[in-house]
C-alpha positions in Angstrom: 35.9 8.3 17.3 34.7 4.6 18.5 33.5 3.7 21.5 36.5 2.4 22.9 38.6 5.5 22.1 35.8 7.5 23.7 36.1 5.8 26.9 39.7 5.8 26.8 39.9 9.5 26.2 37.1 9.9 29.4 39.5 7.7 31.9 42.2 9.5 31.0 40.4 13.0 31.5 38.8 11.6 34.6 42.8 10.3 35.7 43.8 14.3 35.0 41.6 16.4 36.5 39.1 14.5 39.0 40.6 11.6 40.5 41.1 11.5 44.3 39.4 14.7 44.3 35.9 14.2 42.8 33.4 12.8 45.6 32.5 9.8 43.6 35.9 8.7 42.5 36.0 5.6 43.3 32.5 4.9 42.0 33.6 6.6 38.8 36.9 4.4 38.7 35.0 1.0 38.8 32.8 2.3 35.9 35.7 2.9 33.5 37.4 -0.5 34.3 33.6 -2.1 34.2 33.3 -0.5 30.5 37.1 -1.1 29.3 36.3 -4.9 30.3 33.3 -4.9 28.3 34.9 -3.8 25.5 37.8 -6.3 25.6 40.7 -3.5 26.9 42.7 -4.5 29.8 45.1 -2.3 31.7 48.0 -2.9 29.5 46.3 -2.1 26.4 44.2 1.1 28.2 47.7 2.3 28.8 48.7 1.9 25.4 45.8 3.4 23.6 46.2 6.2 26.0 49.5 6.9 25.3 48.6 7.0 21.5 45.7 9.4 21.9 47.9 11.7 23.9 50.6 11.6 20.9 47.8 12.9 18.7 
């Protein structure tokens, strides 16, 4: 798995099962969008690549 599907995978777990409702949430959403930037995924393709992991 690389990097980028990693951290795809994570943002989507975090999405499911902790958003709104962990006490660092919105901390923890900054981080994934700070680490999709880095690795060149914007919102369009983080919803794509998600949507192909979940088809797996």
């Amino acid at each position: 798995m690389t990097l980028k599907s990693l951290d795809v995978h994570n943002r989507k777990d975090f999405e499911t099962h902790h958003l709104d409702s962990h006490p660092n949430s919105p901390v923890l959403t900054q981080y994934f969008a700070n680490w999709l930037r880095a690795l060149g995924v914007d919102e369009a393709g983080y919803r794509a690549l998600r949507d192909m992991l979940a088809m797996r």
